[in-house]
Structures are given as structure tokens and as C-alpha cells.
KEKE-3310 file (N, C-alpha, C; in steps of 0.2 Angstrom, whole numbers, plus 5000, padded with zeros to 4 digits):
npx = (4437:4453:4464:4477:4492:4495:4506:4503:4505:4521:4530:4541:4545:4543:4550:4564:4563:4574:4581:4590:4601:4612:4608:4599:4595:4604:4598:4607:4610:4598:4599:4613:4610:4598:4602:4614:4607:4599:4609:4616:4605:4597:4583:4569:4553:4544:4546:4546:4544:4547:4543:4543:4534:4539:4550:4557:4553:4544:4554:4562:4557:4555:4566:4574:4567:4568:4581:4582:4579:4564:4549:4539:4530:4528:4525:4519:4511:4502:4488:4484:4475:4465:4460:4458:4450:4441:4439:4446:4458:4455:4454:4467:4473:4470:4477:4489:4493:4491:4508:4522:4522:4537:4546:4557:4549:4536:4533:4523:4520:4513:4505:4505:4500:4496:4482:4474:4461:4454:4449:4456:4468:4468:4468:4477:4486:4486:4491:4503:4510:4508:4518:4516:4530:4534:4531:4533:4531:4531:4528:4522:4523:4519:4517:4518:4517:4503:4502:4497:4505:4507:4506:4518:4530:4529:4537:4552:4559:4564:4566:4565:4574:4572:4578:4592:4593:4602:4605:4591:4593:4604:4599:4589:4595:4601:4591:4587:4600:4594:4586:4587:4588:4591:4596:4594:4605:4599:4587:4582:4585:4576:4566:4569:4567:4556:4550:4549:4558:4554:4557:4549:4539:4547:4551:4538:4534:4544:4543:4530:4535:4542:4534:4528:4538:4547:4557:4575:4576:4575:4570:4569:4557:4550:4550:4543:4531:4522:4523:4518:4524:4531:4538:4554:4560:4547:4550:4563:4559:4550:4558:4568:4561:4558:4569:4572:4562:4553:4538:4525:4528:4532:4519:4510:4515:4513:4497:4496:4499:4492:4479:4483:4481:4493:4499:4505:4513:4521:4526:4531:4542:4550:4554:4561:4572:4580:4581:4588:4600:4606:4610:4619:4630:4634:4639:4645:4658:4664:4656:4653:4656:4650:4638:4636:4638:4626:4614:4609:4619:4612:4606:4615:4622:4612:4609:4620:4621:4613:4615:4621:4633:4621:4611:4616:4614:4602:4594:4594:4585:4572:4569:4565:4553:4546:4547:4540:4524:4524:4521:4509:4501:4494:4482:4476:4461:4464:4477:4486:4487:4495:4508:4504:4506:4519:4526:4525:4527:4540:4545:4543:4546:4551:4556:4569:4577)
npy = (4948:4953:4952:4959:4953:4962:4971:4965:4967:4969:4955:4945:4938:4943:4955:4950:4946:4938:4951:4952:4941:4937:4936:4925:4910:4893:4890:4887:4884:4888:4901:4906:4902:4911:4923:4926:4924:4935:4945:4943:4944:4935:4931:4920:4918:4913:4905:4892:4890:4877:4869:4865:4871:4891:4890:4901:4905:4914:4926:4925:4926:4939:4946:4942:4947:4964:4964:4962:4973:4977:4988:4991:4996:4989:4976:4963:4952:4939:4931:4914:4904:4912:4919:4909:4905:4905:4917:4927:4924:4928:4940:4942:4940:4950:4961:4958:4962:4977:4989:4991:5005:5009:5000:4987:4976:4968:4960:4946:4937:4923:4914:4899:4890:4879:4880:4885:4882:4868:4875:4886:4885:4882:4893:4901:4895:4898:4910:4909:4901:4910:4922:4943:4950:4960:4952:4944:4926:4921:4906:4901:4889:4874:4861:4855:4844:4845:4854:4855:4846:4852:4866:4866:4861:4873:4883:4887:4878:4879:4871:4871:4868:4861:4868:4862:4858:4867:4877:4883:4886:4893:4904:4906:4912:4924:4933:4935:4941:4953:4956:4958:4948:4933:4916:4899:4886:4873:4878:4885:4874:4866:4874:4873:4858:4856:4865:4858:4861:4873:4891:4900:4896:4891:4906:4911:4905:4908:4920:4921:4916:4924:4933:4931:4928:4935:4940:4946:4934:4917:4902:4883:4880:4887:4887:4875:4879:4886:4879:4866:4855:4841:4839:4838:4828:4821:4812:4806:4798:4789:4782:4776:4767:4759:4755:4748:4738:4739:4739:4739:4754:4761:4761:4767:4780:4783:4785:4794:4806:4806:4808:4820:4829:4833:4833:4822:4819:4827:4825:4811:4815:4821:4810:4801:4812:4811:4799:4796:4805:4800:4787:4793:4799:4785:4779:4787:4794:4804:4816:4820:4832:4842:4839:4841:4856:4860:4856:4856:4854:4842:4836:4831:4821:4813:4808:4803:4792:4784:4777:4768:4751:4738:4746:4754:4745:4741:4753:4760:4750:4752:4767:4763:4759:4768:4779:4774:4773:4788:4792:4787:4792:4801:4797:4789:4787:4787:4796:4792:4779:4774:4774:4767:4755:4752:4752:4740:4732:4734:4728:4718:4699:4693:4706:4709:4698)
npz = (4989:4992:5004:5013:5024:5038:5050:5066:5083:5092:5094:5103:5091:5079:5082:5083:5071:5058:5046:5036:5026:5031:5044:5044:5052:5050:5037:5027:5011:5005:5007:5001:4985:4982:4985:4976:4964:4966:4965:4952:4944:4940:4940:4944:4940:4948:4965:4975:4994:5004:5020:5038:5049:5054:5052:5046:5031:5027:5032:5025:5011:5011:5013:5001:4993:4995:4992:4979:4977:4978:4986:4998:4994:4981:4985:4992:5002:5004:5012:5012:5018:5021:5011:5001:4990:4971:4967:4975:4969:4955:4955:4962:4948:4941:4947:4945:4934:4933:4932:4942:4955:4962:4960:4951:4950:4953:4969:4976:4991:4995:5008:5018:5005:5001:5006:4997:4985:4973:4961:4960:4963:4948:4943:4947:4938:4928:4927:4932:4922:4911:4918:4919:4915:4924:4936:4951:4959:4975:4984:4997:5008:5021:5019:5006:4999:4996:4985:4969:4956:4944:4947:4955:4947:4942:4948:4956:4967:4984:4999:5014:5028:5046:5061:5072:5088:5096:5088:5087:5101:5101:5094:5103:5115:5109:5107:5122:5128:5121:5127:5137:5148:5157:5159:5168:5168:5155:5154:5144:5135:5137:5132:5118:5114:5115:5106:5093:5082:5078:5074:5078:5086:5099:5103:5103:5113:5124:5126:5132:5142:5151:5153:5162:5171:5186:5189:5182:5176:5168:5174:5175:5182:5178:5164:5163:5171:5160:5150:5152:5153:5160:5177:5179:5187:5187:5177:5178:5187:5179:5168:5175:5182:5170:5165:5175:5175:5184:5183:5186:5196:5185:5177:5185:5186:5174:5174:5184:5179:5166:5174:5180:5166:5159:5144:5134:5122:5124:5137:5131:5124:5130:5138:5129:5125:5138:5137:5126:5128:5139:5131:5124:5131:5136:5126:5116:5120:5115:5115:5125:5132:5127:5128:5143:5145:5141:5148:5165:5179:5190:5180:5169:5178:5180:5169:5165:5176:5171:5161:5163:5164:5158:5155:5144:5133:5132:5130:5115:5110:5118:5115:5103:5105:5111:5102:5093:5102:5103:5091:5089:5099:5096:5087:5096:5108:5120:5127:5133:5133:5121:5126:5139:5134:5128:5138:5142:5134:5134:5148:5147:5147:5135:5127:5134:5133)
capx = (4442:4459:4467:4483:4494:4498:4511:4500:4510:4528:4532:4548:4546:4541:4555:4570:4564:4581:4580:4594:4603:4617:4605:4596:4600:4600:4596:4613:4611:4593:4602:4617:4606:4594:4609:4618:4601:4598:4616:4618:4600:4592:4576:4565:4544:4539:4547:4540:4549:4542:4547:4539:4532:4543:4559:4559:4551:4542:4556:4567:4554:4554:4571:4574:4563:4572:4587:4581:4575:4557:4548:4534:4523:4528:4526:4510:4509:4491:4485:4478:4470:4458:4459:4459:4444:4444:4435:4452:4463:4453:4457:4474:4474:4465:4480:4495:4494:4496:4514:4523:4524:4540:4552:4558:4545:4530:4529:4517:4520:4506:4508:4500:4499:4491:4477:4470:4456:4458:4448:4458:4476:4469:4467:4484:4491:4485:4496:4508:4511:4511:4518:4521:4537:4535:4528:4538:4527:4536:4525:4525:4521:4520:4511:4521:4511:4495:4501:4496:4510:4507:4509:4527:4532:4532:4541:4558:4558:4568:4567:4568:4577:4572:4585:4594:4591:4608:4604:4585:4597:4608:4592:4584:4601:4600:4584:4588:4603:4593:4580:4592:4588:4597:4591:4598:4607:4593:4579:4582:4586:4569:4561:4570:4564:4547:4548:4548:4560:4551:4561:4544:4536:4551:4550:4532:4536:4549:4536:4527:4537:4545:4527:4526:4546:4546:4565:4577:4583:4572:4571:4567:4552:4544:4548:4537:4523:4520:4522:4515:4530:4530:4544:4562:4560:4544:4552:4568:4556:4548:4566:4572:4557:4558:4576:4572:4557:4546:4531:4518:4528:4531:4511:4506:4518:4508:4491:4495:4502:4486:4476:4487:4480:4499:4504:4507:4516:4527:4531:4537:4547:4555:4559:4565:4574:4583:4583:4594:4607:4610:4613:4627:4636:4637:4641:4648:4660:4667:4648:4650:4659:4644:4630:4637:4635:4618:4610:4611:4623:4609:4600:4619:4622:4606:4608:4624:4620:4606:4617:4627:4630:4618:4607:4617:4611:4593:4592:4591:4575:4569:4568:4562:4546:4541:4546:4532:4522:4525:4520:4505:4498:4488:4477:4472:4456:4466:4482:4494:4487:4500:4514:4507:4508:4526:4529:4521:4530:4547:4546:4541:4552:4555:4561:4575:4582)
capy = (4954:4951:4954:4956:4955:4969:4968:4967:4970:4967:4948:4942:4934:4949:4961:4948:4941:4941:4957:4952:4934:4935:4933:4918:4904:4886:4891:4891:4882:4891:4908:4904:4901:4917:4929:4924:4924:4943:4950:4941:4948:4931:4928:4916:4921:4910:4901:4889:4889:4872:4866:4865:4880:4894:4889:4907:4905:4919:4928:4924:4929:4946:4947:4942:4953:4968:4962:4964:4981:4979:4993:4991:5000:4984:4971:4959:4947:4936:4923:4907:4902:4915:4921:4901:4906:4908:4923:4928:4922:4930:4948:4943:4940:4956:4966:4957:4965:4984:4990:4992:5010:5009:4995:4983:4970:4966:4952:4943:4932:4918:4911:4895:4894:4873:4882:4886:4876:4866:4880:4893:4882:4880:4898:4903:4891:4900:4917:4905:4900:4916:4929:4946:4951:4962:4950:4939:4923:4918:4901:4896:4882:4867:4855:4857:4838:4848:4857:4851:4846:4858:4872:4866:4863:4881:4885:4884:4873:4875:4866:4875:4863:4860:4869:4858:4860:4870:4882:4886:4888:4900:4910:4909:4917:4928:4935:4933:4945:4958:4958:4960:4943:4926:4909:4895:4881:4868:4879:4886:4869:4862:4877:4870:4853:4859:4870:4854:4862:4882:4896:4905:4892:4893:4912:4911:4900:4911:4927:4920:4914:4934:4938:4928:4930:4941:4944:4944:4927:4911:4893:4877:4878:4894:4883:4870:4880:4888:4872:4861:4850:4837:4840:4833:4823:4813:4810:4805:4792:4785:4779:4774:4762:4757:4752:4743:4734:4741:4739:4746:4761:4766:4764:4770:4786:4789:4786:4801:4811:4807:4812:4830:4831:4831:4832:4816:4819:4830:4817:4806:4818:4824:4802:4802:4815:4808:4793:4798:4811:4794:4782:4794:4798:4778:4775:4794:4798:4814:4822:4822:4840:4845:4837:4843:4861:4859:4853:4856:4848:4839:4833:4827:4817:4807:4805:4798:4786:4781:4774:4762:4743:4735:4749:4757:4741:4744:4760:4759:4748:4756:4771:4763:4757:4775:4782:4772:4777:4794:4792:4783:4796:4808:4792:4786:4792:4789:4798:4788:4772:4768:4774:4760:4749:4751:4751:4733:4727:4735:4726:4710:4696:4693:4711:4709:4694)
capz = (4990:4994:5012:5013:5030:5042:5058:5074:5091:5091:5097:5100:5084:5074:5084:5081:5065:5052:5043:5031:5023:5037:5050:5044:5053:5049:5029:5021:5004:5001:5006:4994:4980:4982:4987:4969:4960:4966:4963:4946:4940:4936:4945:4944:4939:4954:4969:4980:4997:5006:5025:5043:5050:5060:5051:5041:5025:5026:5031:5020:5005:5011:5011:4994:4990:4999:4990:4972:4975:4979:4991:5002:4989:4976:4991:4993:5005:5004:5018:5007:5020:5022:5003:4996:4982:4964:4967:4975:4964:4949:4958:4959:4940:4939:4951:4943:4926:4933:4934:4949:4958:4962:4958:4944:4950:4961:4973:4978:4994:4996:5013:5016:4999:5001:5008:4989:4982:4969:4956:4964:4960:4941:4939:4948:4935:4920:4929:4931:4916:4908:4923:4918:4916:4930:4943:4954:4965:4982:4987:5005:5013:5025:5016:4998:4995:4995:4980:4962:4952:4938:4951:4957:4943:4937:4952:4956:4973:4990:5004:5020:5035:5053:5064:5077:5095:5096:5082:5093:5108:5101:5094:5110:5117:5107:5111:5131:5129:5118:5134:5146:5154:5159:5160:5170:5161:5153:5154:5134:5131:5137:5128:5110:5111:5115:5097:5088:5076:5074:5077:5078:5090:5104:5104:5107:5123:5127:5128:5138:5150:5150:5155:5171:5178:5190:5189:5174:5175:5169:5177:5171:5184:5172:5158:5164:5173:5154:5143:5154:5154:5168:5180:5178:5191:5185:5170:5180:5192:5174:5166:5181:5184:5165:5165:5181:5173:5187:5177:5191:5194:5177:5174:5189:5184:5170:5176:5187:5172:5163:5179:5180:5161:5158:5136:5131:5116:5129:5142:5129:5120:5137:5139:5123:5127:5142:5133:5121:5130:5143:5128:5118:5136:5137:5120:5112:5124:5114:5116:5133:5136:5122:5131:5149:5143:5137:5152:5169:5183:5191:5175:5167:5184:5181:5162:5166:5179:5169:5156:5164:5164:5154:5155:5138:5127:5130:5129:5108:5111:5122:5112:5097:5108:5114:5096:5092:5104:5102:5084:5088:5101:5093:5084:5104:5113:5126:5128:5141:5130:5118:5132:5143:5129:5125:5145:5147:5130:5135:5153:5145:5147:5129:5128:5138:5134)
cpx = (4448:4462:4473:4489:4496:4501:4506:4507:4516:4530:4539:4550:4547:4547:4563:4569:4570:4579:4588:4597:4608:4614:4601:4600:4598:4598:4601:4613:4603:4595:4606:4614:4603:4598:4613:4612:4601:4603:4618:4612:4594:4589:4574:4556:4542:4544:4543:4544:4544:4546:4542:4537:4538:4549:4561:4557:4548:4548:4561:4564:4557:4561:4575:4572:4566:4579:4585:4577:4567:4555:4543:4529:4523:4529:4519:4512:4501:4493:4481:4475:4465:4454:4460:4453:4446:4443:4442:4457:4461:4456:4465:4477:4476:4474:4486:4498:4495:4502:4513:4524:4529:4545:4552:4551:4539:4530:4526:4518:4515:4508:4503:4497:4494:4485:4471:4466:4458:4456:4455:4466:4474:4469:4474:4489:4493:4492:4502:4512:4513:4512:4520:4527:4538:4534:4533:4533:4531:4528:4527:4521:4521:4518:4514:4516:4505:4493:4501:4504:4513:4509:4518:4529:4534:4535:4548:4559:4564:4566:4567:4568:4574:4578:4586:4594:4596:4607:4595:4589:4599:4605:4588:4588:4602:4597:4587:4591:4598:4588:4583:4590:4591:4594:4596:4600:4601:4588:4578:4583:4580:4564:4562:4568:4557:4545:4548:4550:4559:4555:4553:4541:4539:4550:4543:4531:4540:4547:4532:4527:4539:4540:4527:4534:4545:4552:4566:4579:4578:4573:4568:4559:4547:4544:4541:4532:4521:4522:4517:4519:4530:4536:4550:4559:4555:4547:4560:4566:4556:4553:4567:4568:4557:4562:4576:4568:4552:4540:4526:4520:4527:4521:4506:4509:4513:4500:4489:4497:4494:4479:4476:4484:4486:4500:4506:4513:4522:4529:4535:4544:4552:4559:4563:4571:4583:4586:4591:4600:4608:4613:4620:4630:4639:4639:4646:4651:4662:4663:4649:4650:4651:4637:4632:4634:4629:4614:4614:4615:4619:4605:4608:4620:4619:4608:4615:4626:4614:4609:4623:4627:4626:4615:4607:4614:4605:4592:4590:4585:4571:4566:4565:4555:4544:4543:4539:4527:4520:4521:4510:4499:4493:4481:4473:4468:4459:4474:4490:4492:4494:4508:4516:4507:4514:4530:4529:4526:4539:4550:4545:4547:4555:4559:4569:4580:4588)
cpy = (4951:4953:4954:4957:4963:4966:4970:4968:4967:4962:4949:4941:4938:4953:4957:4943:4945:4949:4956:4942:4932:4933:4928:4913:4897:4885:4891:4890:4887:4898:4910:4906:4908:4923:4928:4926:4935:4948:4948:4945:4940:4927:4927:4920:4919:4904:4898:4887:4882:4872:4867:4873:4884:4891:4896:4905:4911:4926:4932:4926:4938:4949:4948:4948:4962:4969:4963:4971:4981:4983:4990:4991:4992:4978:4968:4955:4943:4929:4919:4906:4906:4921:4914:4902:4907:4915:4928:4929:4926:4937:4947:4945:4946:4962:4965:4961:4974:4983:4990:5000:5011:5005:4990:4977:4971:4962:4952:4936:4926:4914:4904:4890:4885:4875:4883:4879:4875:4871:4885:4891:4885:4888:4902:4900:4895:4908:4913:4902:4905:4922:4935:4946:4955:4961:4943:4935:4920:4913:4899:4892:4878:4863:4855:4850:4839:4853:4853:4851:4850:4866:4871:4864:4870:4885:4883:4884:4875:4876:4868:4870:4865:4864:4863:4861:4866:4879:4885:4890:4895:4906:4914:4914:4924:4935:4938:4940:4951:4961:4960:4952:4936:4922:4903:4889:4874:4871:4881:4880:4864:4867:4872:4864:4852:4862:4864:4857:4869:4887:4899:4902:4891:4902:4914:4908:4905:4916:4924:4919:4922:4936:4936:4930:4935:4945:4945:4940:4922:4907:4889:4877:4884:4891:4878:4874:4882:4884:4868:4854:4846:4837:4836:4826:4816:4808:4806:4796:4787:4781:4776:4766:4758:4751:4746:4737:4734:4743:4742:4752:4765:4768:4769:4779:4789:4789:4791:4806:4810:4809:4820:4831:4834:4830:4825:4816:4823:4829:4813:4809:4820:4815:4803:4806:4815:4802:4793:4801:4802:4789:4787:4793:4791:4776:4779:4799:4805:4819:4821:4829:4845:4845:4841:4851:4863:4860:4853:4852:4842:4834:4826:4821:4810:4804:4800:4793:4781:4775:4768:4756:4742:4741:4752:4753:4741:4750:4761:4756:4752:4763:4771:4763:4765:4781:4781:4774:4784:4796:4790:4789:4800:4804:4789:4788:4791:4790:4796:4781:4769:4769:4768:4753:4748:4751:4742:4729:4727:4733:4719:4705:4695:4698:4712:4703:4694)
cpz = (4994:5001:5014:5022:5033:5047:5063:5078:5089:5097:5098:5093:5078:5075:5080:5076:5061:5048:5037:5031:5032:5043:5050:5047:5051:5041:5023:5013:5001:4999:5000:4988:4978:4980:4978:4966:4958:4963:4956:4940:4936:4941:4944:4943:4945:4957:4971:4986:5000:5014:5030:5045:5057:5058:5045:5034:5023:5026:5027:5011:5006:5010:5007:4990:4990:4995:4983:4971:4975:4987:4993:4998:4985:4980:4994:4996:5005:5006:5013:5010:5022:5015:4996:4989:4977:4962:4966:4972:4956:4949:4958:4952:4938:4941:4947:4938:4928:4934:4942:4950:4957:4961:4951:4942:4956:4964:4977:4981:4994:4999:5013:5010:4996:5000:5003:4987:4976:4961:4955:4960:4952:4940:4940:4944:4928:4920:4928:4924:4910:4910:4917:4919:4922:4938:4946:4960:4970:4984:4994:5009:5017:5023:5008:4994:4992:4987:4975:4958:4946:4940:4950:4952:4938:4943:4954:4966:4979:4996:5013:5028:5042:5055:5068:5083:5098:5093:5085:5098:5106:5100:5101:5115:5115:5108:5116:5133:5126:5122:5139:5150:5154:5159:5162:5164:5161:5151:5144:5131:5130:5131:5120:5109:5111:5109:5092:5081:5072:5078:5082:5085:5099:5105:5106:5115:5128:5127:5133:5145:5153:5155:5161:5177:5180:5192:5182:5173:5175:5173:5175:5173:5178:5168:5157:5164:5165:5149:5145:5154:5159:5171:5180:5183:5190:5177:5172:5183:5185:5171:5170:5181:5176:5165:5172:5181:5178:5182:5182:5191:5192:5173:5177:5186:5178:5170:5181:5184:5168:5167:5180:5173:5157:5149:5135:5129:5122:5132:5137:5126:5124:5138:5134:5124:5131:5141:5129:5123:5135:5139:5124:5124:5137:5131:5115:5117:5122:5112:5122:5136:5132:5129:5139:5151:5143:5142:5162:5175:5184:5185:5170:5170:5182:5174:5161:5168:5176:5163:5157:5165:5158:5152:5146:5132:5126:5128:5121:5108:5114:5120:5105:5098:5110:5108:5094:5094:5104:5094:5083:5095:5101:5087:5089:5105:5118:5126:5130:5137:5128:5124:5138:5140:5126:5133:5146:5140:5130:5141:5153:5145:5140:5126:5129:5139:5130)
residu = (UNK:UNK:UNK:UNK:UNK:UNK:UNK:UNK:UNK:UNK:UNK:UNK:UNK:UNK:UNK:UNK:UNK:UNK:UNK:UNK:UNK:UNK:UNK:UNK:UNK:UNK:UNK:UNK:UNK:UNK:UNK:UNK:UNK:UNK:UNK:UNK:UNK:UNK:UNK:UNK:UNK:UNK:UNK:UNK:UNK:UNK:UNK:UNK:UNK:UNK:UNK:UNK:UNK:UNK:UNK:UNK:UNK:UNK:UNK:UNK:UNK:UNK:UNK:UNK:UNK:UNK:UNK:UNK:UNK:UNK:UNK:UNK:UNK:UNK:UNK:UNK:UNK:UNK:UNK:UNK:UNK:UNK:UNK:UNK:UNK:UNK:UNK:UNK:UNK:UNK:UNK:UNK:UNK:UNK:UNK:UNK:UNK:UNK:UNK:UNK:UNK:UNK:UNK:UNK:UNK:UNK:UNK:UNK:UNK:UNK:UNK:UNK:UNK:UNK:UNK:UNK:UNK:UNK:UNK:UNK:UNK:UNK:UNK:UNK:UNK:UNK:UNK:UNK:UNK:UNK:UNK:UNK:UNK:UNK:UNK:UNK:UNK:UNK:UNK:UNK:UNK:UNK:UNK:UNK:UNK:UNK:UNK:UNK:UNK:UNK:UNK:UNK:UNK:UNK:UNK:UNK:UNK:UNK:UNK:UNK:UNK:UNK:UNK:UNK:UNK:UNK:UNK:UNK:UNK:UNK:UNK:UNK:UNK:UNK:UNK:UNK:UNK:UNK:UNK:UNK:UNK:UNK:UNK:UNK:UNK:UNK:UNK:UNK:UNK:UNK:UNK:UNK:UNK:UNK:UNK:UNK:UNK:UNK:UNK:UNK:UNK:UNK:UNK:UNK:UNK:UNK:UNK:UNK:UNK:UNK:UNK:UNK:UNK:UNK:UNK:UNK:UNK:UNK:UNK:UNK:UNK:UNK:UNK:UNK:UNK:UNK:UNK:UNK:UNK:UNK:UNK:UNK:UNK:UNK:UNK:UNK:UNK:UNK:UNK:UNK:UNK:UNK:UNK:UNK:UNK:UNK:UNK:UNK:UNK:UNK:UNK:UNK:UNK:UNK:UNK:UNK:UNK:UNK:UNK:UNK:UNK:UNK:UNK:UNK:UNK:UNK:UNK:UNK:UNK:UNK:UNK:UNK:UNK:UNK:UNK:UNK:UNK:UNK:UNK:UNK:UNK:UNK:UNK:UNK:UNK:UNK:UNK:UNK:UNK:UNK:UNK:UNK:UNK:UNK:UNK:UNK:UNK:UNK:UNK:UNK:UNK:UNK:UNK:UNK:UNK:UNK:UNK:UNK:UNK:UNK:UNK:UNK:UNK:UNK:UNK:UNK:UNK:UNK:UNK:UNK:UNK:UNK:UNK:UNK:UNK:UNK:UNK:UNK:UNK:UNK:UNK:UNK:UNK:UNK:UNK:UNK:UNK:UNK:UNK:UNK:UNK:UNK:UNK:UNK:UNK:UNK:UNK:UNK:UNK:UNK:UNK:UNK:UNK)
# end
């Protein structure tokens, strides 16, 4: 039997999800494309929208949807991942072929839409292949690799982009004012590099934290306590001892980071991070007034003592080795491993000559 979603409690995410094209952010050329399709009259039988999770796919279906005249009543949503069966898919079949209630057409979201088994694919192919005229399929995914070729093929494909830590920020701003609350400068900025690119994934951080202020104004320290983010500071010590080729401190740092049961993947992403904002200031002066902005007095300060003298020519390496690392993280049984493997080969004499 089929299950199709309903709204639980009103998130952030849910309250200030887009409700039209203008407010999508970060989506311009899929929006374009969509918005022309629906005003012109010529729609597609089956989309496949693909991209990372929490960059608006789903959103952006329902919108579409809204935009070519479909109602609630001519409006299906279905989780694959807990409707992935052919059983499921049969009933589909089964549902497609009445009319619609009320509208031109019916659509039929399918979130997750990898989540289908491979039976399940081959019978969604056969609808596919020959939809009603009355039915419209919006595909969504993370995983677009996981779909068979004979699917996306009968879809017409797009792409849905990463935002930029910028394009998080302004969202989360967004938000902040629509609450009534304020956030020092940084604190929305560690939320965005923490969403790893999700609208939806920041807004979930940023509920949380809401839940704990005991005012109306965030701070970087609430950032942490409910990420689990390691404080500026040791991430200020670690760099520092890097760059200086203190090889005990830097290991010692993070064998008390792995002690604190301290994120990995989110220490280095925080180096990286620092990493990074110290080598443009040394090297992209006309991102300086941009980066300054961004990031609090105190934390500019550091990123641009960090980047001086020599210090600017390493920092490219330096960041290629805890790329790696980073990349290499979540294969360890031991967490802080490959970090002190790119500590001990990035204070190596061969390194640095």
C-alpha cells in the first residue's frame, strides 16, 4: 500500500521553505527552464531532478507543480524509501490511470526515488514509457548514479547545485530576522560550513540552537555547544603548531580532540576552513573587505597573522594533506588516524623544503 507524505510540526525548514520560483535560491538555470516550460504549456511526462540533499528539489517540484495548475487533491508525493516494492509500484500503475479530480494533470512526486528496487525500476519503466497523458513524474534524488539508465532516460534531467556558504548565510538571515533574532558575526557563518552545502541541514542547526538561547541573539559558543564544533581557539592552537612544524602539539591537540569524542570530519573542515580564509588574505587581497565581513574581528585578526611570510606558500599544501585526510576519515576505525598522518607528513622535513 502506498504512503504518501504528510506535514509534521512546522521546522524552520518547513515554515521558510520557498513557496514560489522567486524565492528559490541558488537554482537559477533549473528555475528558468521550469518557469518557461509551465507558461509556454510544454511539459515534460517525467522529470528527474538529481543534487545533494537540502538544496530544494523537493521544493521546487511542488512549485512547478502549483505553477501548471495542480491542486492538492491532483498532488502525490511517495517516499521510495519506504514504498521501494514492486508491489508498490504495481498500485502506482494501478492509481495513474484514473483522471485527475481537479486539474489538467496529476503529479506524482517520488522522493528518494534511488531507493527503488530493481523489480520496482523495471515496472516504473513500463508507466514510463507510456504515461498517460494526464500524468506528470517529478523524480528526486541524491544518488541520480543509482538510477538505471533506461529510467533517466525517459526523464528530462536537472541538476540541482550546492549553495555557496554566502547563499546558506543569507538564508539563515533570513530566517534570524523572521524570528525576531540576531546572531553575532561568524556564528551563521560556522552554521554554513557545518550544512555541507543543505539549505535544509543549516536550518535544522539553526532550530536547535533557537531552542537552547536563552535570549534573542546567538553566539558562536551555542553554535558549538549544539554542533559539537571544537572551539576557535583549538583550532586556532592546531594551525599555529602546524605552521610552526610543532609536531607534538599538533598531535597532542588532537589526541585530546579524540579523547573529547570531538567530530573529526568537523575539526578538519573547521582547519580547512581557517586554512583557507589565511591563504586568500595572503594571496586575494580584494577578498579581504568580503572575508572581514564574514567572520568575526577576532577570528580575521588570526587568519591574517596566519598568513604571513612564508607561512602563505605552505598553506596550499597544507591543505592538499588534510583534504586528504578529510576524505580519508570516515574509511579509519580510528578517527584522528589520518589527521595525524597528514600532521607527521606535513612537518616532515621533505615537506618543507
Amino acid at each position: 500500500m502506498l504512503y504518501f507524505l504528510r506535514m509534521a510540526s512546522m521546522s524552520l525548514y518547513r515554515k521558510y521553505r520557498p513557496a514560489s520560483f522567486e524565492e528559490v535560491i541558488g537554482q537559477g538555470q533549473v528555475v528558468r527552464v521550469l518557469e518557461a516550460a509551465a507558461i509556454s504549456g510544454k511539459v515534460s511526462h517525467a522529470y528527474l531532478f538529481t543534487g545533494s540533499r537540502g538544496t530544494g528539489k523537493t521544493s521546487v517540484a511542488r512549485i512547478f507543480s502549483k505553477l501548471i495548475g495542480i491542486t492538492p487533491s491532483d498532488l502525490y508525493e511517495i517516499d521510495a524509501a519506504s514504498n521501494r516494492g514492486i508491489d508498490e509500484v504495481r498500485e502506482l500503475r494501478e492509481a495513474v490511470r484514473t483522471l485527475p479530480f481537479e486539474s489538467k494533470y496529476k503529479v506524482y512526486i517520488i522522493d528518494e526515488a534511488h531507493m527503488l528496487t530493481t523489480p520496482a525500476f523495471n515496472a516504473l519503466l513500463k508507466t514510463l514509457e507510456e504515461p498517460p497523458e494526464h500524468v506528470i513524474f517529478i523524480l528526486a534524488t541524491t544518488e541520480a548514479h543509482k538510477l538505471p539508465e533506461t529510467i533517466i532516460s525517459r526523464c528530462q534531467t536537472h541538476q540541482f547545485m550546492k549553495p555557496s556558504l554566502k547563499e546558506i548565510e543569507e538564508n539563515l538571515t533570513r530566517v534570524m530576522k523572521g524570528e525576531k533574532y540576531t546572531a553575532d558575526k561568524g556564528a551563521l557563518g560556522l552554521i554554513a560550513v557545518l550544512a555541507e552545502g543543505s539549505f535544509r541541514d543549516a536550518l535544522t542547526t539553526l532550530e536547535k540552537i533557537l531552542a537552547i538561547s536563552k535570549d534573542k541573539k546567538i553566539d558562536i559558543a551555542e553554535v558549538e555547544i549544539v554542533t559539537g564544533a571544537p572551539k576557535s581557539e583549538i583550532i586556532e592552537k592546531f594551525l599555529k603548531a602546524v605552521l610552526e612544524n610543532n609536531k607534538d602539539v599538533a598531535l597532542k591537540i588532537l589526541s585530546q580532540a579524540n579523547a573529547d569524542n570531538l567530530d573529526m570530519k568537523v575539526f578538519t573542515k573547521l582547519v580547512l576552513r581557517a586554512a583557507r580564509l589565511a591563504m586568500l588574505l595572503a594571496l586575494a587581497h580584494d577578498l579581504e573587505k568580503e572575508i572581514k565581513d564574514d567572520v568575526s574581528e577576532h577570528d580575521f585578526a588570526f587568519f591574517k597573522k596566519l598568513g604571513i611570510g612564508e607561512n602563505a606558500k605552505r598553506l596550499p599544501n597544507i591543505m592538499r594533506a588534510f583534504l586528504s585526510a578529510y576524505n580519508d576519515i570516515g574509511y579509519s576505525y580510528i578517527p584522528s588516524l589520518p589527521l595525524e598522518l597528514a600532521v607527521i607528513d606535513i612537518t616532515s622535513k621533505e615537506m618543507n623544503i
